[in-house]
C-alpha positions in Angstrom: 93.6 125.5 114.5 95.5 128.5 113.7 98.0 129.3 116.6 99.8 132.5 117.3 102.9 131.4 116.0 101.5 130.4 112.8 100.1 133.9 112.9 103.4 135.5 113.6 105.5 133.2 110.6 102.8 134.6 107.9 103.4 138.5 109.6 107.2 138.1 108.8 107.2 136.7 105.8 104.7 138.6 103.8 106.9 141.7 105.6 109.8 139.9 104.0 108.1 139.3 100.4 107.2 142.8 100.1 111.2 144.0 101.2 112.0 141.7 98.6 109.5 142.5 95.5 110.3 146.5 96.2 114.0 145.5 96.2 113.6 144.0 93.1 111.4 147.0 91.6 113.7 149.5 92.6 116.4 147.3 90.7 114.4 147.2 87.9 113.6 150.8 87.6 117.1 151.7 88.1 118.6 149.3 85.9 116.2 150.6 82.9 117.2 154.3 83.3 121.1 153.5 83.2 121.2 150.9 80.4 117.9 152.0 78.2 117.4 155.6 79.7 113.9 155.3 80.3 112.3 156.0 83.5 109.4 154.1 84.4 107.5 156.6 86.1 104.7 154.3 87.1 107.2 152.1 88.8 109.0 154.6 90.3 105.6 156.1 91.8 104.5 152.8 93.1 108.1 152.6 94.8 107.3 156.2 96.5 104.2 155.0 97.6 105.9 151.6 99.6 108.0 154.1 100.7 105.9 156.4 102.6 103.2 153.6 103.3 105.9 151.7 105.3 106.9 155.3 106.9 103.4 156.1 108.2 103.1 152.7 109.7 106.5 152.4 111.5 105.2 155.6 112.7 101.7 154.7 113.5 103.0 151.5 115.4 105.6 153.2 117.1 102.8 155.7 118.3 100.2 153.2 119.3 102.6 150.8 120.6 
């Protein structure tokens, strides 16, 4: 059976993957615009869009919590 902890351990680490995978885009994006000069705008949108997903929600939580 699935228990609250087990519920609890997926919550934090798929919170923790996507830190990580945005981390990772954001060093991406940056690293092609100093060293090729190319900005990736569709990266850079989907970064604006974690961004102000994860804003709304801290928000919404904070709100409703």
């Amino acid at each position: 059976m699935v228990d609250e902890r087990f519920l609890m351990h997926r919550l934090k680490s798929t919170s923790l993957a996507g830190v990580v995978a945005a981390v990772l885009m954001g060093v991406s994006v940056l690293y092609q615009f100093y060293a090729n000069g190319v900005l990736r705008y569709d990266l850079f949108g989907i970064l604006i869009i974690m961004a102000v997903v994860k804003l709304v929600a801290m928000f919404y939580f904070r709100r409703t919590n």
